[in-house]
C-alpha positions in Angstrom: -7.4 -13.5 -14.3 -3.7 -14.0 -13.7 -2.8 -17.7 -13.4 -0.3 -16.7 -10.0 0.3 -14.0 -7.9 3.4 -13.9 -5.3 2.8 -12.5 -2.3 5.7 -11.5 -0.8 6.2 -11.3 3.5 8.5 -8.3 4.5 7.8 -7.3 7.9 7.0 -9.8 10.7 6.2 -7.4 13.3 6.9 -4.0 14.4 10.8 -4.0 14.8 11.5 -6.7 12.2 14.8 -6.1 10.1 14.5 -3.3 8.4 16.1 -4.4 4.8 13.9 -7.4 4.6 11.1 -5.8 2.3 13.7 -4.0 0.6 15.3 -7.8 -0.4 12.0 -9.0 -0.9 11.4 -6.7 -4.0 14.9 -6.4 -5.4 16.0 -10.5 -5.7 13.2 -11.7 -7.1 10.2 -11.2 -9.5 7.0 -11.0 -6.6 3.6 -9.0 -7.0 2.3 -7.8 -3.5 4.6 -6.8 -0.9 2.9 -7.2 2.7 4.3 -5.6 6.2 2.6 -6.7 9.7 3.3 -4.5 12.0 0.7 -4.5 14.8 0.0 -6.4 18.1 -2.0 -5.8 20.7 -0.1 -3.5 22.9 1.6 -1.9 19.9 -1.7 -0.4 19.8 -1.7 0.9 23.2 1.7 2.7 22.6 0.3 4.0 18.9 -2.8 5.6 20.7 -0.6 7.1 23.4 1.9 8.4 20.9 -1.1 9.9 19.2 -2.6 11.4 22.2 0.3 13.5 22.6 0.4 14.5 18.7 -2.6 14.1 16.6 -0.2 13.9 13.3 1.4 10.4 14.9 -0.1 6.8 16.2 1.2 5.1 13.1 4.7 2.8 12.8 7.5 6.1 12.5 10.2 4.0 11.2 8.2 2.8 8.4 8.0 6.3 6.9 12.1 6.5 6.6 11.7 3.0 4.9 9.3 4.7 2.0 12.2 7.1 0.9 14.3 3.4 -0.6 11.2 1.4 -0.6 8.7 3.6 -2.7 10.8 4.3 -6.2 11.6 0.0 -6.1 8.0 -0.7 -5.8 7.1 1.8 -8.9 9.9 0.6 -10.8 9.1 -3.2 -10.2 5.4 -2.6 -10.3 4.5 -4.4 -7.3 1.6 -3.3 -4.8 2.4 -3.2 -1.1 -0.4 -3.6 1.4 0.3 -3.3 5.2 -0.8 -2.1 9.1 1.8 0.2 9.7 -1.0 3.1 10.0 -2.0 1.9 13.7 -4.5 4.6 15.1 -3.5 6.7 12.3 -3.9 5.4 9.0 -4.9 8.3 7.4 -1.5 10.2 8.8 0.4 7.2 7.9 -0.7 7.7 4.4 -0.8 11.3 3.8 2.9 10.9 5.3 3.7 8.4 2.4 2.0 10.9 0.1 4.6 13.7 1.1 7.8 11.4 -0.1 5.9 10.1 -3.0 5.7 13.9 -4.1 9.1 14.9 -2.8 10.5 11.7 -5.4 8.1 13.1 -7.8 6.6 9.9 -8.4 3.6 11.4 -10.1 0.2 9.1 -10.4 1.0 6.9 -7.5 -2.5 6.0 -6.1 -2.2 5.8 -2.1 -5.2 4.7 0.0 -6.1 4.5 4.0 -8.4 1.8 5.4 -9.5 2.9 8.6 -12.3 3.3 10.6 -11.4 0.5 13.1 -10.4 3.1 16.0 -13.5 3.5 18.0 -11.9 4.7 21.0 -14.1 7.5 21.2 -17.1 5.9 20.5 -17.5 3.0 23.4 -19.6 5.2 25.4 -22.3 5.9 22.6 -22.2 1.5 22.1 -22.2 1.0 25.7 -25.2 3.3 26.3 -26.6 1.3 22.9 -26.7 -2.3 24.5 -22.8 -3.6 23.9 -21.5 -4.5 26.7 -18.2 -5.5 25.1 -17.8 -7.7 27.3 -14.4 -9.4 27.8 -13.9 -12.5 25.9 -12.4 -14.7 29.4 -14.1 -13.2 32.3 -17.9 -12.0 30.9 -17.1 -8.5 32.8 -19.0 -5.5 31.2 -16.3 -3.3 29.5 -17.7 -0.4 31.6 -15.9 -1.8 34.8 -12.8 -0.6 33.5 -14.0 2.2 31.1 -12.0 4.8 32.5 -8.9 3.1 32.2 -9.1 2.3 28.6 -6.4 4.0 26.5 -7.3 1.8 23.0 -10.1 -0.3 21.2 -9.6 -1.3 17.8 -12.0 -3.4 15.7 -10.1 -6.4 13.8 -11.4 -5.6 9.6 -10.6 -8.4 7.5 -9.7 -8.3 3.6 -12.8 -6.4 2.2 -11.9 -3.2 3.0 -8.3 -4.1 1.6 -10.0 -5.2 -1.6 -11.9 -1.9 -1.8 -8.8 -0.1 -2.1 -7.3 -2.5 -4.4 -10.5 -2.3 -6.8 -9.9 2.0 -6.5 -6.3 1.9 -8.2 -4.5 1.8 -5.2 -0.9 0.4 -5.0 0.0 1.5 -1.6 -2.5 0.5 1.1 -1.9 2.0 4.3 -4.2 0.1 6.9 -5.3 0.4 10.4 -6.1 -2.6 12.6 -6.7 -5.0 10.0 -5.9 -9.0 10.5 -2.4 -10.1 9.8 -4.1 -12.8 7.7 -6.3 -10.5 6.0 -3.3 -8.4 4.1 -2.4 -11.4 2.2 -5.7 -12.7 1.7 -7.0 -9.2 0.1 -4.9 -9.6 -3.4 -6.1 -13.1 -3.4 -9.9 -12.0 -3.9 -9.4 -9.0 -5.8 -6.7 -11.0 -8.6 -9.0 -14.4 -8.8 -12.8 -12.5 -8.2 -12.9 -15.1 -5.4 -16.6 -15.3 -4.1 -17.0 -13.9 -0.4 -18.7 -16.8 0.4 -16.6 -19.3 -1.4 -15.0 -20.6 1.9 -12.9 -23.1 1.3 -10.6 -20.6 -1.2 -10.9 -17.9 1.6 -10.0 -20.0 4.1 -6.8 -21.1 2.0 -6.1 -17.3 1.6 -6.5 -16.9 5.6 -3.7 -19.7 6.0 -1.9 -18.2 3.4 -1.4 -15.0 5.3 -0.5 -17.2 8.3 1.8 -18.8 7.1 3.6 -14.9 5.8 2.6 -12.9 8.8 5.5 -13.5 11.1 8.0 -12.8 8.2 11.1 -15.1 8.4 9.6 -17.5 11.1 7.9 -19.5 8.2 11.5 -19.9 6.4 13.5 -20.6 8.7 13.9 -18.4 11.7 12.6 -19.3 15.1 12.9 -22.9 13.9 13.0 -25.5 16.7 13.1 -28.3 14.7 16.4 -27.6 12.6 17.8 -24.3 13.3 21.2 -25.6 12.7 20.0 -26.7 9.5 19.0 -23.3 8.2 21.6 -21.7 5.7 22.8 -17.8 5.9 20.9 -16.8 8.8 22.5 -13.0 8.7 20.5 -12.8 5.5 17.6 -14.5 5.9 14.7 -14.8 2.8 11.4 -14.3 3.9 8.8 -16.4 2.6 6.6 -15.8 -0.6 3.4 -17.1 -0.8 2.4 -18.3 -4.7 -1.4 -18.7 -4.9 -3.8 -20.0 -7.3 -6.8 -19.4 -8.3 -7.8 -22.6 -7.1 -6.9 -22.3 -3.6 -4.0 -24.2 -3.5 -0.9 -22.4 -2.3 3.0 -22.7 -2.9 5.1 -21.3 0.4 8.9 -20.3 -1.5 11.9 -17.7 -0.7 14.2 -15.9 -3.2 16.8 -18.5 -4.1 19.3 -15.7 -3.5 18.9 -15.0 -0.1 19.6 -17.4 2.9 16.9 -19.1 5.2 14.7 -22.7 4.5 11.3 -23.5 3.5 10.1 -27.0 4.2 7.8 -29.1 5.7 8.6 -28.4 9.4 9.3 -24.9 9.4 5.5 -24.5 7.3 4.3 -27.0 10.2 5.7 -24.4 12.9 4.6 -21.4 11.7 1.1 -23.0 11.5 0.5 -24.0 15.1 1.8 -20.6 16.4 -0.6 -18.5 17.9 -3.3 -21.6 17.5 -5.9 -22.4 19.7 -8.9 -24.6 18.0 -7.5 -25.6 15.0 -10.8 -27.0 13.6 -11.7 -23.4 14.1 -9.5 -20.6 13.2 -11.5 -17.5 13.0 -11.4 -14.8 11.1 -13.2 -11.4 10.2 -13.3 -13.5 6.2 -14.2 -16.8 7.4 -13.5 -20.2 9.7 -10.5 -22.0 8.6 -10.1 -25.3 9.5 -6.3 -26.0 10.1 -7.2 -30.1 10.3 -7.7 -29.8 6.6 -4.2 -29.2 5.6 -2.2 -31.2 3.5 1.4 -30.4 3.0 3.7 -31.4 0.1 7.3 -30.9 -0.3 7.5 -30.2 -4.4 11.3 -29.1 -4.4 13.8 -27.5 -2.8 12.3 -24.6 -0.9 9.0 -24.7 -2.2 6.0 -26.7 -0.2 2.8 -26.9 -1.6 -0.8 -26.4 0.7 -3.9 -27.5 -0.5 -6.8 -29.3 0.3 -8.1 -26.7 3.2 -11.7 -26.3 4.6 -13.4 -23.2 5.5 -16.5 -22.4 7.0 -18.6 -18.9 7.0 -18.2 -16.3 8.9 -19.2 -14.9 12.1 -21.5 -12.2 12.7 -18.9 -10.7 15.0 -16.1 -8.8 14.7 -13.0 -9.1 17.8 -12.2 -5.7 19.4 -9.2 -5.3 20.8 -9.2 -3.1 23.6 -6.1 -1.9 26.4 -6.6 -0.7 29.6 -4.1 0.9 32.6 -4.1 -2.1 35.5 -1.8 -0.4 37.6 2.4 -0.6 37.4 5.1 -3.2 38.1 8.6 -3.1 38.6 11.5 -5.2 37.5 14.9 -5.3 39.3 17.9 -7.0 38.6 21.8 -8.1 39.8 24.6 -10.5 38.7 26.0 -13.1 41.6 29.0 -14.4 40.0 30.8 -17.8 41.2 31.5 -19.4 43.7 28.1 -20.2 45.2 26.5 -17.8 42.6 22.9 -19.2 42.6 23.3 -19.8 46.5 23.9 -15.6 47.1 20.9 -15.0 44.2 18.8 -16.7 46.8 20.0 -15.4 49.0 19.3 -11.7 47.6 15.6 -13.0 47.0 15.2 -14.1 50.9 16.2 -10.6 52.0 14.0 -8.5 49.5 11.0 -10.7 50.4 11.4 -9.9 54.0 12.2 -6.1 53.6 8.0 -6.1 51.5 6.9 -7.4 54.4 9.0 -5.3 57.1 8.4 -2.1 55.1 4.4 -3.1 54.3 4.5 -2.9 50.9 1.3 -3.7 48.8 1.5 -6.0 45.8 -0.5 -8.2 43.4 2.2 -10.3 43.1 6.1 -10.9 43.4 8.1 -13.2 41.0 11.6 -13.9 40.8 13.6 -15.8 38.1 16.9 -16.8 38.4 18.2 -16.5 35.2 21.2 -18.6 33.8 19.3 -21.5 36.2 15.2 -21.9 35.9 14.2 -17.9 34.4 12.5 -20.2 31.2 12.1 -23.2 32.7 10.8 -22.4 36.6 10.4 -25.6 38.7 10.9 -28.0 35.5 14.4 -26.9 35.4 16.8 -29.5 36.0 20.0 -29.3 38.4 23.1 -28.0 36.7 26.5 -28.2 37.8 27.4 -24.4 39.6 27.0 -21.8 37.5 29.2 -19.5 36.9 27.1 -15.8 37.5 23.3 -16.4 38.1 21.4 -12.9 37.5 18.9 -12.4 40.3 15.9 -10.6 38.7 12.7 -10.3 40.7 9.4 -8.3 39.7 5.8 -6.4 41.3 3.2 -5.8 40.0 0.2 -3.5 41.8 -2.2 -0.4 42.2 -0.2 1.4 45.2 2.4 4.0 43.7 4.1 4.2 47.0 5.1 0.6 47.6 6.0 0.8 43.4 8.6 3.4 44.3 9.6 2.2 47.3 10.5 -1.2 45.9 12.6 0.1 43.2 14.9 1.7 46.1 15.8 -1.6 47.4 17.8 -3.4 44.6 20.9 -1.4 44.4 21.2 -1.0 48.5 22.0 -5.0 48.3 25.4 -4.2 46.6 26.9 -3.7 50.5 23.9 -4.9 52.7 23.9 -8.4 50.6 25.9 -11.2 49.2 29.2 -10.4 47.8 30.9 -10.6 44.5 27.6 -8.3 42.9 27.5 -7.1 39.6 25.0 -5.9 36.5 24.2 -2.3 38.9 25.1 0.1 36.4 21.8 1.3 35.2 21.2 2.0 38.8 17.4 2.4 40.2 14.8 -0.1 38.6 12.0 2.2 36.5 8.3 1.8 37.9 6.3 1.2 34.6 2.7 1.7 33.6 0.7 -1.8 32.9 -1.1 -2.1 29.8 -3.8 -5.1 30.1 -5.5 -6.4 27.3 -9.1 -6.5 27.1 -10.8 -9.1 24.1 -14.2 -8.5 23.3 -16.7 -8.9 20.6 -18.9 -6.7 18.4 -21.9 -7.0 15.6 -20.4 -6.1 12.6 -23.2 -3.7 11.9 -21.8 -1.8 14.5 -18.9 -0.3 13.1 -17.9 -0.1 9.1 -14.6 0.1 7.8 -13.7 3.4 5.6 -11.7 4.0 2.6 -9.7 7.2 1.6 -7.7 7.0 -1.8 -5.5 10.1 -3.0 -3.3 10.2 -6.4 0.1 11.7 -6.1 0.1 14.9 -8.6 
């Protein structure tokens, strides 16, 4: 058993900065590399990209990324682990397999976790007795079946472990937690128990604490962002754990960015609801239970944390077509620039109703004046351009298109001294809604495919 392993964050989400993992393995001795790439509509736009070509449905720009990433990770030894494979794990990898070849890095053991897609198999496990039904409103998935375009099971770090325990340094995965990439080498390096909750529940903060990449050192940081040294090269964090639980949250000294006890404290209550209950595919963390202590510069220590067992159901997370929405925009510049925005809302409001258009709703934003704020927004003193930006959302196609023809007639039928027209007609847009439901985990198994690089 090794006494510490570094697990190291380099991808936040799906669009992160792209030299990030690359800095990650180069300035600094670490042992796991791990890349989040997925959210929930990412998988909607994975699946669509795959129903087009069967070979895609995976992150594309992480495959460019193997050709500098692959020969550091050999070279340095370290073991990357990460969802990039969306709906298409096993493409994702196979694709991986193809530069590994072409770099001639002979031996490299590659593996796919997948399994999680069961798009095509909700009809079978509605006709079975699971009604998937949605997590907020208790509707039966099958009142929207035909608009589903995704479902994805949420695996946690078994399958991960699987692959690990097969030789694998490259772990390609599908829909499998954010917290559950970083928790994986935990088990498999320590032989942590799968019932031993407290140490996977310190694993599942762990991977919370890495999974949004340079928000836990330093980006995104409300607290002290002006506080936070060479932003344009930011350090993601590494996470040292123990085989005790107890965790050390660090950055490469050579690269820019801040670890402490507030931007660990931020990164912990995002994306938080029940903290007494953070739930997982692995087990139920109890956020209360954390103790934080600032050992040195940069590195905070977490210990002391409380887990509970498992559920008996795994979250699906499903997207569905809810009809389309439009978003149009103009710039009022000063003098009486928020008074002419206004004024350009008034008169589109009245032209829905003269022209009988249909909508679920209408929302405008002023922005420069209350577009983050809305009616908490204090008074300012006149702005000096106020951009006018006003949305629908519905089911009727005709009032969609309609709509977007009356933002750019307001240039000479509305207030003067207009701007920001350039791109022309506002584009009428699909809506992707997202759909949470549970299943048994007997249901559904996770799958593991390992290949060896000749």
């Amino acid at each position: 058993m090794k006494p510490m392993i570094r697990i190291a964050s380099g991808q936040g989400y799906w669009g992160d900065r792209f030299d990030a993992p690359i800095d990650q393995v180069r300035e600094g001795p670490i042992d796991y590399l791990v890349m989040d790439y997925l959210a929930e509509v990412t998988m909607s736009i994975m699946q669509k990209q795959k129903s087009r070509d069967p070979n895609l449905g995976f992150a594309k720009d992480f495959i460019p990324l193997m050709e500098t990433l692959l020969p550091l990770l050999v070279e340095k030894n370290v073991k990357l682990i990460t969802n990039a494979g969306g709906v298409n794990p096993v493409g994702c990898m196979l694709a991986v397999r193809n530069i590994a070849e072409r770099l001639d890095l002979r031996g490299l053991r590659i593996a796919a976790v997948y399994g999680d897609d069961i798009l095509n198999q909700l009809d079978s496990m509605i006709a079975s007795g699971n009604a998937l039904e949605n997590m907020e409103t208790g509707e039966p998935l099958s009142t929207i079946r035909k608009q589903v375009s995704s479902a994805n099971v949420y695996f946690g770090a078994r399958p991960v472990v699987e692959a690990l325990e097969q030789g694998a340094q490259i772990i390609v995965t599908g829909r499998v937690t954010d917290t559950g990439i970083s928790l994986a080498p935990m088990i498999y390096e320590f032989g942590w128990a799968l019932d031993d909750w407290d140490k996977l529940a310190a694993g599942v903060v762990g991977g919370h604490i890495n999974e949004c990449g340079a928000q836990a050192s330093g980006g995104n940081f409300f607290a002290g962002w002006k506080d936070v040294p060479r932003m344009e090269r930011i350090g993601f964090p590494i996470v040292e754990a123990y085989p005790d639980g107890h965790l050390v949250i660090t950055k490469h000294e050579s690269l820019g960015g801040l670890v402490n006890e507030r931007t660990i404290k931020e990164q912990l209550v995002y994306e938080l609801g029940d903290p007494t209950e953070y739930i997982t595919p692995d087990v139920v963390a109890d956020f209360t239970s954390i103790q934080l202590q600032q050992e040195a510069e940069n590195r905070v220590k977490v210990f002391g944390i409380k887990g509970k067992p498992d559920t008996p159901f795994y979250k699906v997370s499903i997207s569905y077509a809810d009809g389309y929405t439009c978003i149009g925009q103009l710039t009022y510049t000063w003098p009486d620039a928020l008074a002419k925005a206004q004024k350009a809302d008034d008169i589109i409001r009245k032209r829905i109703e003269y022209l009988g258009l249909q909508f679920d709703e209408i929302h405008t934003e002023f922005l420069g004046y209350n577009a983050c704020h809305g009616t908490t927004a204090p008074p300012i003193a006149e702005p000096n351009e106020v951009i006018f930006q006003i949305g629908v959302r519905g089911h009727d196609w005709r009032s969609m298109n309609q709509f977007a023809n009356e933002i750019v007639p307001l240039v000479l039928t509305g207030p003067p001294t207009v701007t920001g027209f350039g791109g022309g007609r506002p584009r009428v847009r699909n809506v992707v809604a997202y759909w949470p439901a549970l299943l048994k985990k007997e249901v559904v198994s996770p799958k593991v495919l390992t290949v060896e690089v000749d």
